[in-house]
N, C-alpha and C positions, 0 to 999 in steps of 0.2 A: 632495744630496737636499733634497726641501721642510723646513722647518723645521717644517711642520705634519703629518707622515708620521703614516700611521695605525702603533696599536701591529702588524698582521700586514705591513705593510711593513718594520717594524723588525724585527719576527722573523725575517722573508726574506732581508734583508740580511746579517743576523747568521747566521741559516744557512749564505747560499752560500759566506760568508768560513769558516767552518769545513768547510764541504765542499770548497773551493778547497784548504785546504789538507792533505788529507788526517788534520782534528783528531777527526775523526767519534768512534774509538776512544777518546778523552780526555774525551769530553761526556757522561758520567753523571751521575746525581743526585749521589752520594756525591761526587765530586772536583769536581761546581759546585756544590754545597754548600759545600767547603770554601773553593774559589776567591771565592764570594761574600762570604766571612766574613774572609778575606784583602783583596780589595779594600775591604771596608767597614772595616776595622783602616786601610787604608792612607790613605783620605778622613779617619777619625778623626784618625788620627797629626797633618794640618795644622792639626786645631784645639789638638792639644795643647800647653798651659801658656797659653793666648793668653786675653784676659778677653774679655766679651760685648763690651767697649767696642772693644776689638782689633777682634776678627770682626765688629763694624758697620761699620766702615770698610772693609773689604773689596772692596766693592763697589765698589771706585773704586781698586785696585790690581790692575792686570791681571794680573801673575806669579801672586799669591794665586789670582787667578777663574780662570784655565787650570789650575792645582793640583787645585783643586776638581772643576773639570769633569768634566779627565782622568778623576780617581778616581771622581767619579759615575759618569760614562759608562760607566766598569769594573765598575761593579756594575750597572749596568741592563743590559752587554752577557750576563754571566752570568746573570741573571735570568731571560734573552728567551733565552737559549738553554737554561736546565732548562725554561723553557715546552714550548720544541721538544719535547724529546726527551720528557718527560710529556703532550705533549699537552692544554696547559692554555691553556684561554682568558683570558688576564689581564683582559680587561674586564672578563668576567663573574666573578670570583672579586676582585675590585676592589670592586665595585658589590656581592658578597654580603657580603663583610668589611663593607665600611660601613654595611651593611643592620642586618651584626650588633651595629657597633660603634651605631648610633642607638640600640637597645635597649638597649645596657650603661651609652652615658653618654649618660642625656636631656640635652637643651639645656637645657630648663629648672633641671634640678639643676647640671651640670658647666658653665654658662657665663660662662667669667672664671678659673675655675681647672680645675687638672690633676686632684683627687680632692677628694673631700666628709673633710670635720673627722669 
């Protein structure tokens, strides 16, 4: 697939692979809920004990960036599929979260740090 795949292409795919395999029954909120909180533990776990200094370099150790990916990929597959099955358009619910998050932290207050003194 293009590397530049819109996100309803990537939902599609990730559909048909669980309809392929008769996962359909398994894809509810509550258990890709959990699954996604599982896969994001499991991304977590390769940075654990490692300093920032460690994980800068990364990016230039392949075994490390396929780790990563993997485990990314694993949570963005379960994301696109509670989309499915809720019926939720990720761009737009993207683009509203940011909308919200412009309001909570102005640029001109939070720019340069994570929260105000």
């Amino acid at each position: 697939m293009d590397s530049e795949a819109t996100i309803q292409a990537l939902k599609t795919l990730v559909k048909n692979f669980i309809v392929k395999r008769d996962w359909v029954k398994y894809h509810n909120p509550k258990d890709l809920a959990e699954a996604i909180c599982i896969e994001a533990a499991e991304l977590l776990e390769i940075f654990q004990w490692a300093t920032v200094e460690e994980v800068s370099s990364w990016k230039n150790i392949p075994s490390k960036m396929t780790s990563i990916k993997d485990e990314l990929a694993d949570v963005l597959i379960y994301c696109l599929s509670m989309s499915n099955v809720l019926d939720i358009d990720i761009s737009e619910i993207v683009s509203e979260k940011l909308s919200k998050n412009e309001v909570k932290y102005p640029a001109n207050k939070y720019f340069g740090r994570a929260h105000l003194e």
